[in-house]
N, C-alpha and C positions, 0 to 999 in steps of 0.2 A: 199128868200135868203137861198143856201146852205150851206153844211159844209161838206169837203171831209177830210177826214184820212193824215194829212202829210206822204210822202214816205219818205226814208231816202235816202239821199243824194250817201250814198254808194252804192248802186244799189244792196245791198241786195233784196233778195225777204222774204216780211214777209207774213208768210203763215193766216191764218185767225184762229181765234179762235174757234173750234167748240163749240155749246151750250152741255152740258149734255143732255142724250140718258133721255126719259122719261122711269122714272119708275128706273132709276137709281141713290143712293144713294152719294154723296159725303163723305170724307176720317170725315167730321165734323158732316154728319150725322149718320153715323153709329152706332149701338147700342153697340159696342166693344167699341167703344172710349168712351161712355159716363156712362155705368156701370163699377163700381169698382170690380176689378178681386178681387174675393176671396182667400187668403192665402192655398195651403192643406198643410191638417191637416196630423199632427206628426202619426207614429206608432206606438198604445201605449207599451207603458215600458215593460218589462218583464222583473221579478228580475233573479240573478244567479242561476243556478243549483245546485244542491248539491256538486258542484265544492267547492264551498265555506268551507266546512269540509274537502270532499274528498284530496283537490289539499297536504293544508298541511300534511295531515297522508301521500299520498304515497310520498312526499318529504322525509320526514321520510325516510321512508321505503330506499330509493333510496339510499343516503346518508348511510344508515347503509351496505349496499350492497358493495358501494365504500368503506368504510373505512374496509370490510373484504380482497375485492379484492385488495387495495395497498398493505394490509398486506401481503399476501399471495405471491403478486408480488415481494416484497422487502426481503422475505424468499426468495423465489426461486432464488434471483442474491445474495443469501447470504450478502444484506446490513444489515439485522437484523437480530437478535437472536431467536430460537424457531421454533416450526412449522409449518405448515399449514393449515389456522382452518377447511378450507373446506374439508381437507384429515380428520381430525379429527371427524370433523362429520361427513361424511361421515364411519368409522371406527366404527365409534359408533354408527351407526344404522347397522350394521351387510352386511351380505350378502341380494340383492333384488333381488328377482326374479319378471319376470314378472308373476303373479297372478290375481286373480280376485278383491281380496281386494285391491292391491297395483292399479292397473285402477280404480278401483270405486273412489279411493282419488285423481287421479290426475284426475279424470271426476268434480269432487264437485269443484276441485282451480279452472278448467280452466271454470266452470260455475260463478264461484263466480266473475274471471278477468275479465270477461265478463259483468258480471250485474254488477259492478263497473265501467266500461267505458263507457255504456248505464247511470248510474247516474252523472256520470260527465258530459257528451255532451248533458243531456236532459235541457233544461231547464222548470221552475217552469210554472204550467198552470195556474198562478194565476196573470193576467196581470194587469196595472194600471186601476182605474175606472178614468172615459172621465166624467170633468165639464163641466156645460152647458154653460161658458163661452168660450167653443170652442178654437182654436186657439191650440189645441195638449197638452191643460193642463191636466194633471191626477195626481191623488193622489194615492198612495198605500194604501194595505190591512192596514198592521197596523195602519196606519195615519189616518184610517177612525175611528180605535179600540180610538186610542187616544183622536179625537174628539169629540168621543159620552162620552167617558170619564171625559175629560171637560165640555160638557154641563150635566151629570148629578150631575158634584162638585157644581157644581153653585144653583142647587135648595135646597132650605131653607128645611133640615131635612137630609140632606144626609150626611151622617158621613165618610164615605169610598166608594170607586164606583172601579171596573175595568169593562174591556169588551174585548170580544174576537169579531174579524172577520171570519164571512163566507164568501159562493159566494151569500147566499142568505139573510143574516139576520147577526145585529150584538146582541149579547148577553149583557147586562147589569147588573151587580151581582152592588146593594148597599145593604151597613147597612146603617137602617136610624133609626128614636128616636119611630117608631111605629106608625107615620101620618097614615092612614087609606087612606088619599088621593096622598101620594107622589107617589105612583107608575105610575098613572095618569101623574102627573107633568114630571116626569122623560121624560115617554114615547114621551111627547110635547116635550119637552125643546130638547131631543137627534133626535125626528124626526125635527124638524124647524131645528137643527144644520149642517143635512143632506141635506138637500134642494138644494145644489148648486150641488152635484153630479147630474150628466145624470140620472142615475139609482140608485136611493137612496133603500139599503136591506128594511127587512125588520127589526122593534126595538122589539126586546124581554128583559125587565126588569123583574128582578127576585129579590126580597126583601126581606129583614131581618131584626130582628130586633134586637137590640143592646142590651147586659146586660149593666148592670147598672154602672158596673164597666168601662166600655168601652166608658160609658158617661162622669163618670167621668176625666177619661184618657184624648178624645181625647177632653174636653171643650167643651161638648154638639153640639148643630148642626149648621153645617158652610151653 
């Protein structure tokens, strides 16, 4: 006994299923669909430039400029009383001739204008450091200062601690009560603290020892 394909009554023609071409992958087998696309990664941080000092001083600057030039403005339509400071200064530095000294000074401003707009649009070469938790996480220089910071308050004899950031190492200054081995400890305690940056510096502790009085002070070792 057979079994034929019911046709449809509509006189549609239905056309026939081809099998897959050997050697060719279906949309379920594919290795796209079945690995997890990875996220990209952030670009790391980069603080401000020396914009940061720079922007407010020439607002300054700017500002003192305008409040000479309304002046001056409001003399000239006679709204206000007095002179004009610019004539006045001008007055008061004399007669300028072009000279050799008078170009040597406007060579020095307009190098100075210069390397003043160069520090404003540069920014710092001192990018975030990349954890090894991936995903575009970074921490700044200082934040790495602060954390070594913390892990050397934590170990037993250490009475005060700061630390500075390089690109290559971070510095560890404590006073401690004179342990012979805390320096040691420090060094553990602030490299393990490190451990989740990509590129952890390197730990330079540097050790003191505390008078007597200083003991007294800060209630011996925290």
């Amino acid at each position: 006994m057979t079994t034929e394909t019911p046709v449809p009554r509509t006189g549609a023609h239905v056309a026939p299923v081809a099998p897959p071409l050997s050697g060719t992958a279906t949309p379920a087998d594919r290795p796209d669909d079945a690995t997890p696309h990875r996220p990209v990664p952030y670009a790391p941080p980069r603080p401000a430039g020396t914009l940061a000092w720079l922007g407010p001083l020439l607002t300054v600057v700017v500002l003192a400029v305008a409040v000479v030039l309304v002046h001056d403005g409001l003399v000239a339509l006679g709204a206000a009383p007095g002179t004009s400071w610019v004539a006045d200064a001008g007055a008061g530095l004399g007669t300028l001739r072009p000279t050799w000294p008078v170009a040597l000074v406007g060579l020095v401003v307009a190098l100075a204008g210069l390397r003043l707009v160069v520090a404003a649009l540069t920014p710092r070469r001192r990018p975030g450091l990349p954890l090894t938790a991936g995903a575009g996480q970074h921490v700044r220089g200082q934040d790495v200062a602060r954390l070594a910071s913390a892990a050397a308050a934590r170990v037993d004899g250490v009475l005060d601690v700061s630390s500075t950031w390089g690109r290559r190492a971070v510095t560890v200054t404590a006073t401690t009560d004179g342990d012979p081995t805390i320096e040691a400890r420090v060094a553990v305690a602030v490299t393990q603290r490190l451990t989740p940056l990509t590129d952890p510096p390197r730990v330079v502790v540097r050790t003191r020892r505390a008078r007597t009085e200083d003991t007294e002070t800060r209630g011996g070792a925290r």
